[in-house]
N, C-alpha and C positions, 0 to 999 in steps of 0.2 A: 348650592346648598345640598342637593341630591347626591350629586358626587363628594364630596367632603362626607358628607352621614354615612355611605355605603362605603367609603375607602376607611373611614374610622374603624369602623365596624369589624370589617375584613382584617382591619391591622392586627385590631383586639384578638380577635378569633386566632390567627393564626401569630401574630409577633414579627410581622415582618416588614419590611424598611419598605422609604421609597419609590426602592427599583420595582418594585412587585408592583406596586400601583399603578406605575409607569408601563410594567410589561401589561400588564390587565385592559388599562385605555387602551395601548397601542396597538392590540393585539386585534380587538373588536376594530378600533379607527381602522387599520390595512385592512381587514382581512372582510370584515360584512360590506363594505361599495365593492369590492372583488365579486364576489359569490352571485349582490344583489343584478352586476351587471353581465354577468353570464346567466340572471335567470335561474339562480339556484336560492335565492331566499336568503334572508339574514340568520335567518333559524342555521341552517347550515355553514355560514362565515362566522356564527360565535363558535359552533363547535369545532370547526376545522382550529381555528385560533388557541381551543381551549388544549387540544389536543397537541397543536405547536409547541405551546409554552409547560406544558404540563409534563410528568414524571417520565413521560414514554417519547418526548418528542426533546426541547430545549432543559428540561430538567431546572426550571428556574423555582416550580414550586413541590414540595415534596409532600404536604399533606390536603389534597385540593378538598378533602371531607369536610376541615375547616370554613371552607370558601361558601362550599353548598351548603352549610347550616344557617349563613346569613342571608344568601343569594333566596333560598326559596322566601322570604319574604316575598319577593319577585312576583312567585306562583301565588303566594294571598292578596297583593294587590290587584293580580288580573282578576284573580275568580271577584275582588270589589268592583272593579268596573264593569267586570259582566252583567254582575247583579244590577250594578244603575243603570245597563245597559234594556234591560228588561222589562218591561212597564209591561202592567195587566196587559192593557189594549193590546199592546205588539204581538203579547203572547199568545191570545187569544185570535186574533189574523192570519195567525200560522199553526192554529192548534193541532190540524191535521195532521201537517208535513212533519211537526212538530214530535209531536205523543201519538201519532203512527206512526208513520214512514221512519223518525226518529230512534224507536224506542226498538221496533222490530229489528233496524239493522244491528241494534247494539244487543240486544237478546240473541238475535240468528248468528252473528260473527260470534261473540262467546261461545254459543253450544258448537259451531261447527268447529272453533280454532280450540276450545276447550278437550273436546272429545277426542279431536286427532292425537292432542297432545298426553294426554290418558292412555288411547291405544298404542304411546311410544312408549307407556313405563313412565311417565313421568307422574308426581304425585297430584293429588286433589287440588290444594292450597296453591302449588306452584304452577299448575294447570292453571288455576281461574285466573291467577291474578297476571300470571301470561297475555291469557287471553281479552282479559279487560282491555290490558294497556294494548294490545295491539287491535282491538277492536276500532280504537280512537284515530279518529286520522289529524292530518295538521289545518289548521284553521287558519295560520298563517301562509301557506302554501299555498292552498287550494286556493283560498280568497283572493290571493294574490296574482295569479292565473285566470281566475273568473274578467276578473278589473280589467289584468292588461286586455285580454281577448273581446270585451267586450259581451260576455256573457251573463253576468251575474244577475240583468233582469232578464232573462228569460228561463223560461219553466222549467227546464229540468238544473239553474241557476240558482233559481230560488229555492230548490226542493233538496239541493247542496246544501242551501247556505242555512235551511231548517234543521237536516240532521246534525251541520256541524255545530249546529246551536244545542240541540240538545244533547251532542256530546260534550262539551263546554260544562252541560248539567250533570251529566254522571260523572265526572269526574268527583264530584263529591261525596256522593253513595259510592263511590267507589272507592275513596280514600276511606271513606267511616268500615265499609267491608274488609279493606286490608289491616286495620288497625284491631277489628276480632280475630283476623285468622293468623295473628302474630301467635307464633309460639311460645311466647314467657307465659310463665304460668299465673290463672289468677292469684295465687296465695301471695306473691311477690307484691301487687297491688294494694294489697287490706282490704278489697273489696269483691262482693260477691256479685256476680250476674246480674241480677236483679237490682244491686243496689245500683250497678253502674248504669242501666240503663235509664234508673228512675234519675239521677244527677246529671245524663246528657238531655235528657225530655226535659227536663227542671229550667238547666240551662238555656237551653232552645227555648221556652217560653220567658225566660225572663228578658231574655234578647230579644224578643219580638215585641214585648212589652215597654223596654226601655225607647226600640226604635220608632215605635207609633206615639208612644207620648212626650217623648223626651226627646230624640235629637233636635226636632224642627225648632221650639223654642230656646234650645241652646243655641243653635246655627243662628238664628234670629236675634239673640242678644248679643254673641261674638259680632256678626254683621253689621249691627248697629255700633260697635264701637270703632268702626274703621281701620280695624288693626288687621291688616292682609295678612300679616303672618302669624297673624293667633288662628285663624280661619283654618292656614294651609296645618299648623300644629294640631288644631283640631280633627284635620280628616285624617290624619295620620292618627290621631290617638283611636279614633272612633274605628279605624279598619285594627288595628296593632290590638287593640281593646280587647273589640269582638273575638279577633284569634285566639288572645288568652283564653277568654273566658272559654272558648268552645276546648280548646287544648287541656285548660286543669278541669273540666268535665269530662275529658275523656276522648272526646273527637276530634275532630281535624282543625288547624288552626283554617283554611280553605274554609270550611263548611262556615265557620262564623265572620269572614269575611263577605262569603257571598250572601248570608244572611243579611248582612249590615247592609250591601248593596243594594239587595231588594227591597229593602223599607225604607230606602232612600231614594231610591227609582220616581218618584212623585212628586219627590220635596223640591222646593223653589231653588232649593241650594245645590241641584243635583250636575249643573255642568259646571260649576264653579268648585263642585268637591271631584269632580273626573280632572278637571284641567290642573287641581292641585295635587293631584295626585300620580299624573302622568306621567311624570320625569324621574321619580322615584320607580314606580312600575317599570317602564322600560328600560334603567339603568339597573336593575336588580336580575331584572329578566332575562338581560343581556348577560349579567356576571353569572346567572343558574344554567345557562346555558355554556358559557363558558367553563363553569365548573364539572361540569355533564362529559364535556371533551376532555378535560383533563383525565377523570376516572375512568376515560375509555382505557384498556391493556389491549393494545396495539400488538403488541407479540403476541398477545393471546390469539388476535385475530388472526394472524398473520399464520400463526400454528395451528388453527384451525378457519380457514379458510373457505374450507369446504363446505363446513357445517353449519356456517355465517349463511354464505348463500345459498345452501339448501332450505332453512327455516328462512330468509327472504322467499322463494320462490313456494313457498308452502304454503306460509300464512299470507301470499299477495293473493295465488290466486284462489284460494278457497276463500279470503275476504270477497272478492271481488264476484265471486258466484254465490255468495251469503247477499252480498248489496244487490245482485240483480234480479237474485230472486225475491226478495220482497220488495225492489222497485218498482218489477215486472208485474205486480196484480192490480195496479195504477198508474200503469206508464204504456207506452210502446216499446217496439226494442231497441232503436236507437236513441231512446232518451234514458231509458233503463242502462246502458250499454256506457253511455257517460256518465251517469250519476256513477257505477261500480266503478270503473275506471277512476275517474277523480279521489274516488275513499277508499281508493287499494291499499295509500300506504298507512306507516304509521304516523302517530301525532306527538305534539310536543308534551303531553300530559303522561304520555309512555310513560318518558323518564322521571317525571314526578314520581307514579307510581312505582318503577322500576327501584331507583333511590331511597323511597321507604322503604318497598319490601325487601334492601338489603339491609337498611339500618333495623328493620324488626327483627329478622334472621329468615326470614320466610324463602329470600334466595341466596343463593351462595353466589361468593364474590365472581366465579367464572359463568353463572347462571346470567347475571345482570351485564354482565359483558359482552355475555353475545346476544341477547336478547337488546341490549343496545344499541350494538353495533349493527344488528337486520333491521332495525327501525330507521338509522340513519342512512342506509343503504337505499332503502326502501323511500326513504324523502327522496336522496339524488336522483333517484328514477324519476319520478313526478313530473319533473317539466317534458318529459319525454311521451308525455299520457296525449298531447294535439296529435303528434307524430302517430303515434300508435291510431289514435282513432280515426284518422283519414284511410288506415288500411283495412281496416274493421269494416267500417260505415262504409258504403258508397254515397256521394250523394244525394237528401230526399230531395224525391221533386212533389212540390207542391200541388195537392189535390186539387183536379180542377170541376172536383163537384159541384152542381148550382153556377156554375161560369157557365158565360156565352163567350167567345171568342169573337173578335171584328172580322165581322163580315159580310161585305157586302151593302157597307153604311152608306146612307147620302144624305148626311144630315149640312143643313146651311152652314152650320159652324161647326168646326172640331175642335175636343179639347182633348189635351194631351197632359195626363195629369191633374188626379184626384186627391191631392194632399190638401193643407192647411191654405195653399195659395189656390187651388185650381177650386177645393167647394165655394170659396165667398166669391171669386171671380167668375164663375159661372152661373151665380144666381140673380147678377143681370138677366145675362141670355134668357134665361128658363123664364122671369117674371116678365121679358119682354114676349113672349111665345115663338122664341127663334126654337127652329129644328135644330137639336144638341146634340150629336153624337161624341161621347165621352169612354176615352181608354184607358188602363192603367196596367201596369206589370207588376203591382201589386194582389195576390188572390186575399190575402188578410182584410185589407183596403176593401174592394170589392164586396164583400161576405157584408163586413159592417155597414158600406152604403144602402145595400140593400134590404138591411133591417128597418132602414131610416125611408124606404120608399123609393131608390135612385139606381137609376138601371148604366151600369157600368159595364162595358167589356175589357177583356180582358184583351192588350197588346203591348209589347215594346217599340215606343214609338221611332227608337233606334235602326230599327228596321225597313227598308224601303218596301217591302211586302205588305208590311202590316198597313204602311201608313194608307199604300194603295187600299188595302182592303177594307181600311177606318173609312172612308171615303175622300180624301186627302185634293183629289185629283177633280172632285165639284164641289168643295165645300168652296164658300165666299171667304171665309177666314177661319184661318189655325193659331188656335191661343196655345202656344207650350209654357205650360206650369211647375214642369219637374223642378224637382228640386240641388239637381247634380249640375254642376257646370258642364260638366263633361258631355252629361247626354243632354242637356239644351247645345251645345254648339255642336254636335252631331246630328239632332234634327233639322236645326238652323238650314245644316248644311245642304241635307237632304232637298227639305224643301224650296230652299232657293232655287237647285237645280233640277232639281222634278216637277214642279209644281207653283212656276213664279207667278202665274195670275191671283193665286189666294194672298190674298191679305193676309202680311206674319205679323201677329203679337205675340210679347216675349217676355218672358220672368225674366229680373237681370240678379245673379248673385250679388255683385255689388260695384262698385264705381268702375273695378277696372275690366270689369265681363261688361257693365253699358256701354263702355269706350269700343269693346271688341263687336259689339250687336249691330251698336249703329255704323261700323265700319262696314257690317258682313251685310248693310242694305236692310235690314227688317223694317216695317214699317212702323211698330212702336212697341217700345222698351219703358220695363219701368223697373226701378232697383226695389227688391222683395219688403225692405223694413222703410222707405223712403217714406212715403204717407203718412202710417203710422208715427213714424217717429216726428214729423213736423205736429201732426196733431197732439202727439203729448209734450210736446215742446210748449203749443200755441196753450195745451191747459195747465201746465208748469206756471204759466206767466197769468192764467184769470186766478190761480186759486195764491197768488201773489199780491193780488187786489191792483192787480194793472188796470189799467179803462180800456174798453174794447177796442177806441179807437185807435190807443197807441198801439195794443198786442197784432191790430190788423198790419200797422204799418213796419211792426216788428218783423212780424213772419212774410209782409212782401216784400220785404229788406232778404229777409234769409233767401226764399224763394230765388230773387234775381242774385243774388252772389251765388245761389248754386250754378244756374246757368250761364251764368258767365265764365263760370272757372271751368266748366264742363265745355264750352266751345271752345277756351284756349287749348283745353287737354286734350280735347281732340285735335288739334293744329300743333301745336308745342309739344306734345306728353303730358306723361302724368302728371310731373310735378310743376308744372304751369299752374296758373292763379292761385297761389298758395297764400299769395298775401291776400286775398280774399275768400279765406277762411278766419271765423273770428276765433279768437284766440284767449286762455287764460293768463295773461302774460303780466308776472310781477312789477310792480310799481314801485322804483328805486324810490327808498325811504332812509331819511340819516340813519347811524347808528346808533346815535341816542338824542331827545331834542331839546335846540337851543335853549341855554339857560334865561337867555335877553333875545329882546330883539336885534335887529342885525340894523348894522350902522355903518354910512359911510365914513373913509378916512379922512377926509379933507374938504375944504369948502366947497373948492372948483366940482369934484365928484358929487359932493350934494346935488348941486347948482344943475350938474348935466341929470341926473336921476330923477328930479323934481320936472323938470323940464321932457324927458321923455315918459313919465307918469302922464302930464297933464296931455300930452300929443294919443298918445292911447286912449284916453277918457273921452279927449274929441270924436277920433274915429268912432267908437263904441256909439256915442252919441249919434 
């Protein structure tokens, strides 16, 4: 339905057959899994594609202006998912990182990218709205590198993912700003200053008006009629709406989109209007981006070359010293040092705002061309920003303030490993009043137990030094807890052959690290979620209204098929006692069922079936 509505659309717009729709799918299908699997973002495989097919590349489309007058609907359905993206609460969590961290960098990148671009001779109006759009970096991007790398929860992760949040928000004060600093004149309007701004405020409250009292009982009487696609009709009308109404007042179709979003953000109906909404968004988003590469002039670039990557390397690194320095009066400097780095380039809102401000007249057509073509340069960099900061950064080594380090322990027992496995399995030891000496190569770990009362050293118990200095070599027993296979079978190793009078107990990752424990000789092994998970098994089956005494003979049912299958797998292999494991295994049932009962054909066959009936009944008996 998505693609049909956005290929109509596009037809209308521009009058063209078919093959254009065909090139438009195809174009995005090759070319974004390309881009996505070198790690260059989909943002940059729609525009490489738009660019292919477009006036300067295959020549299949000749007015792509067309294209982008439908595509940016795209940009109003994001700015609505933002908005339900947003709930007071969340915002309020991050208000810091948020409307500080936030707000400065996008204040400090304008005055600094603004001012430069002033002291070149360039005008006021074409100054700011430069510098807005390149203040913005990509949120597709960045996010998407946080994920793979595994960083987006940690701190200077999150303090990305705030600013790029509220850059997400200026984009709509930003669009309402370029839409005054258009140069048509008011008189062309019929409207004066004053009157316009009282019809956009007018506007804006009746929209907030309608959303508090009126969507949710609408949603509620649609929903109660069961009609799914009046529902999806409706979140389409309610985001398509709200843009009108903000647009014939005067502002941004954007601004009344993400309006509509945040007063939906609460409503019961808010992941059922994202999910109806999402395949429109992303095929629209896809086609605005597509459209973005088409209206790149490629010769332009190509004839100026120079001056493409000169304004790249201008506005990268004075962004990037705009980001550091106000991440720097709440950061350190290798956290500050990442946040600049990640928000160096530019974002995908650039060319929303780029695209207006050619359609207003604010820039000229070779204005928005290059300033286009340094934001998409400036994305392909980006995955390039790991590399860079491994050169930058040296590695921090962790503060070992408030640490003791192992040494010179002689506790009865040693534990190796203070995670989720090593605190509840050492709180035996401690309540039986065993001497505990306890390590970890975690300082994080360490910091916390010790808020909690629990005196932890600091070792890697990978190391045959430490373990000696943990006291490894009189402890009675060594429980290893970690949590890595790797560095449990490198302890294992150790201690087997440095230290075989201690008694080894062993975290086991899972069935096929228990198979390899009890090979390497430990004296007892247990698989990390094995307990656990029989116990919520055994309460699966009370809160079932089993009778205790069945669910006993249940779970000592489970019990011995484990160990049985567990001796053959260590004799046979792994895939030994497979048939004792129990199984969800389908129960062959006709295809549809008998109309009658079933009958024999003949006497004789009676005669035998009665007969071997009654012989079964006996035995039973």
């Amino acid at each position: 339905m998505a693609g049909e509505t956005a290929a109509a659309a596009v037809a209308a717009a521009e009058g063209f057959d078919l093959l254009h729709a065909v090139a438009l799918l195809g174009a995005g299908v090759v070319a974004v899994p390309i881009f996505r699997r070198l790690g260059l973002g989909s943002v940059l495989g729609y525009l490489a594609a738009g660019i292919a097919i477009g006036p300067f590349g295959l020549r299949l489309f000749r007015d792509p202006a067309a294209i982008l007058g439908v595509a940016e609907l795209g940009v109003v359905m994001l700015l609505f998912v933002i908005g339900l993206e947003l709930k007071p609460s969340r915002l309020w969590s991050l208000r810091r990182d948020i409307f500080g961290l936030g707000i400065a960098q996008v204040v400090v990148s304008i005055l600094a990218l603004g001012g430069v671009a002033m002291l070149f001779g360039v005008s006021f109006p074409v100054a700011l709205i430069a510098a807005m759009g390149l203040s913005l970096s990509s949120t597709a991007i960045v996010l998407q590198m946080l994920d793979e790398r595994g960083e987006t929860s940690a701190p200077f992760g999150q303090k990305i993912f705030s600013v790029l949040l509220l850059q997400d928000l200026a984009i709509v004060p930003f669009l309402a700003i370029e839409s005054l600093a258009s140069p048509v004149p008011a008189a062309e309007t019929g409207l004066s200053p004053p009157i316009k701004i009282a019809i956009a405020l007018a506007a804006v409250a009746g929209l907030i008006a309608v959303g508090r009292y009126l969507l949710n009982p609408i949603f509620a009487a649609i929903a109660a009629s069961k009609a799914r696609e009046v529902l999806t009709a409706a979140a389409l009308l309610v985001v398509l709406g709200a843009a009108l109404a903000m647009e014939a007042s005067g502002l941004s179709m954007a601004m009344g989109a993400f309006l509509a979003g945040v007063l939906l953000s609460e409503s019961s109906y808010r992941h059922e209007l994202e999910a109806d909404i999402e395949p429109f968004r992303g095929l629209l988003l896809g086609l605005f981006f597509l459209g973005v590469g088409m209206t790149l002039d490629v010769s332009l670039i190509l004839r100026d070359w120079w001056l493409v990557l000169l304004i790249v390397a201008v506005f990268m690194v004075l962004k990037s010293a705009a980001v550091y320095a106000v991440a720097r009066v709440r950061s350190g400097h290798g956290e500050a040092t990442r946040i600049a780095l990640y928000l160096a380039q530019g974002g995908e809102f650039a060319f929303v705002l780029y695209a207006a401000a050619g359609t207003a007249g604010i820039f000229s057509a070779e204005t928005a061309a290059r300033l286009t073509a340094s934001v998409i340069v400036s994305m392909a960099l980006t995955p390039l920003v790991p590399f860079l900061l491994r050169l930058i950064l040296k590695p921090e080594k962790d503060s070992m303030d408030g640490i003791d380090v192992a040494e010179n322990l002689s506790g009865t027992a040693l534990v190796i490993g203070w995670g989720r496995f090593g605190q509840v399995a050492s709180q035996a030891l401690l309540a039986h009043g065993t001497d505990v000496s306890i390590i970890d190569d975690d300082t994080e770990m360490i910091r916390a137990a010790a808020r909690f009362g629990f005196k932890i050293y600091y070792g890697d118990g990978t190391r045959l030094d430490v373990l000696r200095a943990a006291g490894a070599g009189t402890a009675k027993i060594i429980a290893v807890c970690v949590d890595k296979r790797e560095s449990t079978d490198r302890i294992v190793e150790l201690i087997k052959a440095e230290f075989p009078l201690a008694r080894l107990l062993v975290r086991s990752y899972d069935r096929g690290h228990t198979i390899d424990l009890i090979n390497a000789g430990v004296d007892y092994q247990i698989r990390e979620v094995y307990e656990s998970a029989l116990l919520f098994g055994e309460a699966a089956l009370r809160e079932l209204g089993a009778e205790p005494d069945e669910v006993a003979q249940v779970m000592a049912d489970v019990r011995r098929r484990d160990e049985e299958r567990l001796e053959l797998q260590l004799a046979e292999g792994i895939f030994a006692g497979r048939d004792l494991v129990r199984g969800a295994r389908p129960v062959p049932t006709p295809l549809s069922p008998p109309k009658r009962p079933a009958q024999t054909i003949n006497e004789q066959e009676a005669a035998a079936a009665e007969a071997e009936e009654k012989e079964e009944r006996e035995e039973i008996g």
